[in-house]
C-alpha positions in Angstrom: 94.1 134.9 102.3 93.0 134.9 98.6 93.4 131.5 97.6 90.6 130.4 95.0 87.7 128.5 95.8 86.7 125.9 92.9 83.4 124.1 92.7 83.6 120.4 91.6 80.3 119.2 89.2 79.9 115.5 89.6 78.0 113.9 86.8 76.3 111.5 88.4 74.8 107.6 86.8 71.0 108.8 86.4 71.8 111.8 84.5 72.0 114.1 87.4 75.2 116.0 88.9 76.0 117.5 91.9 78.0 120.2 93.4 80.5 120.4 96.4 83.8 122.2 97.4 86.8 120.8 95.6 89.1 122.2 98.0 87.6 120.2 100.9 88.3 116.5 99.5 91.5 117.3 97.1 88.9 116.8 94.1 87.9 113.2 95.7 84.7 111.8 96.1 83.1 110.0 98.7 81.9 106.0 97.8 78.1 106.4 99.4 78.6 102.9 100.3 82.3 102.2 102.0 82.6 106.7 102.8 86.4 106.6 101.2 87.4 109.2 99.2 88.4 107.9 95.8 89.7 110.0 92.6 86.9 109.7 89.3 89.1 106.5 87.8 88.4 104.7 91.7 84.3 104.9 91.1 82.5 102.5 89.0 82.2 103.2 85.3 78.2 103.2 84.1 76.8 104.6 81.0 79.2 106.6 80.0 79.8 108.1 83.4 80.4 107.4 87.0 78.4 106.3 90.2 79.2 107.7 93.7 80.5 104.1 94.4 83.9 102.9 94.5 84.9 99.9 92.0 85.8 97.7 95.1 82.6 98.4 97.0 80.4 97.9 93.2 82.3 94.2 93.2 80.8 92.9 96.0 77.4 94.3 95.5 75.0 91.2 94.2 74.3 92.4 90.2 70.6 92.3 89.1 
């Protein structure tokens, strides 16, 4: 089996990214607050970039 292995680079709200197999979650990432796995346009827009949480879970979080 020679099927290629890609590495997904998640930008992440603070500035910093991280790295993880984008075979294992069909290039989805998991909400840190719910654990779904939701495509990039599913997580919550910030600053130019994304969080690692899901626009549904970001609603119901109180906003300071």
């Amino acid at each position: 089996m020679t099927q290629r292995v890609d590495f997904l680079t998640v930008p992440l709200a603070n500035g910093g990214s991280y790295t993880r197999l984008d075979r294992l979650t069909d290039g989805r990432i998991m909400c840190c607050l719910c654990f779904e796995y939701c495509t990039r346009d599913q997580l919550n827009p910030v600053d130019g970039g994304v969080e690692d949480v899901c626009k549904t879970c970001a609603s119901k979080e109180p906003q300071q």
